[in-house]
C-alpha positions in Angstrom: -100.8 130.2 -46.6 -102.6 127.3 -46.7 -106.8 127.1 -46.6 -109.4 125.1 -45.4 -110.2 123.0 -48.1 -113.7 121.3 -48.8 -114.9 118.2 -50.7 -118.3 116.9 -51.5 -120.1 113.8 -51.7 -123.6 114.0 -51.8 -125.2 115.7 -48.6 -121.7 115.5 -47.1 -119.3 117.9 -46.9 -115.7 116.9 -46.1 -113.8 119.1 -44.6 -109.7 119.2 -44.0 -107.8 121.9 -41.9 -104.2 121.4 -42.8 -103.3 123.6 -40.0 -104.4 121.1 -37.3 -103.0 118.2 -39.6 -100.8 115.7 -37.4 -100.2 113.5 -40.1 -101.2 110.9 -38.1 -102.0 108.8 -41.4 -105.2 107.1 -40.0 -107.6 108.5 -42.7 -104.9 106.8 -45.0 -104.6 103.5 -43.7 -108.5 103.6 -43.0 -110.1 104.7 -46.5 -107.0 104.6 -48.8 -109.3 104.7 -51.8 -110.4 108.2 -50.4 -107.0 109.6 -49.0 -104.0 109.4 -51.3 -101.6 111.8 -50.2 -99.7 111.6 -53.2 -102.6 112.6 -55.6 -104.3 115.9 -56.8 -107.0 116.0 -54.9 -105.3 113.9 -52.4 -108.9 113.3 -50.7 -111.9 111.9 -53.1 -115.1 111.3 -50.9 -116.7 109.9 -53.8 -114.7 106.4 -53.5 -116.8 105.6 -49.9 -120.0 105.5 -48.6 -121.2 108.7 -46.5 -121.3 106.5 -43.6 -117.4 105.1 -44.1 -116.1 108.4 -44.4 -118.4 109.7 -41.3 -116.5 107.0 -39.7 -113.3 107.3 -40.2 -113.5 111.7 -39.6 -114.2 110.7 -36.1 -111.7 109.0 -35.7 -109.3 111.3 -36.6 -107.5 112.4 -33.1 -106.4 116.1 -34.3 -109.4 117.3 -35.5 -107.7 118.3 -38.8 -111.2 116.2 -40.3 -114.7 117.1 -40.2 -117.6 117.3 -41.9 -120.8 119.2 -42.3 -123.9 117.6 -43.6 -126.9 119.3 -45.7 
């Protein structure tokens, strides 16, 4: 079963619901320094800026992306 999983960077929480995942592949071509499918974590917020990677999880069109901030 897979979870909800959550990554940090600074006051930004990233969060990815595989379940809702398309695999569209725009977080990919968007931040590929951050989204490497093929790597353990296969999402590292700490190789953007909080307001790139605020960017690109609104642009992703299933929802699979979003973030919390605190």
């Amino acid at each position: 079963m897979e979870t909800i999983k959550k990554y940090r960077k600074d006051n930004l929480k990233v969060i990815w619901d595989p379940k809702k995942c398309i695999h569209a592949g725009i977080c990919v071509k968007t931040l590929p320094k951050v989204y490497d499918p093929k790597a353990t974590p296969w999402i590292t917020p700490e190789n953007a800026s909080v307001e790139d990677l605020k960017s690109q999880i609104n642009a992703c069109p299933s929802g699979a992306l979003s973030y919390q901030e605190s």
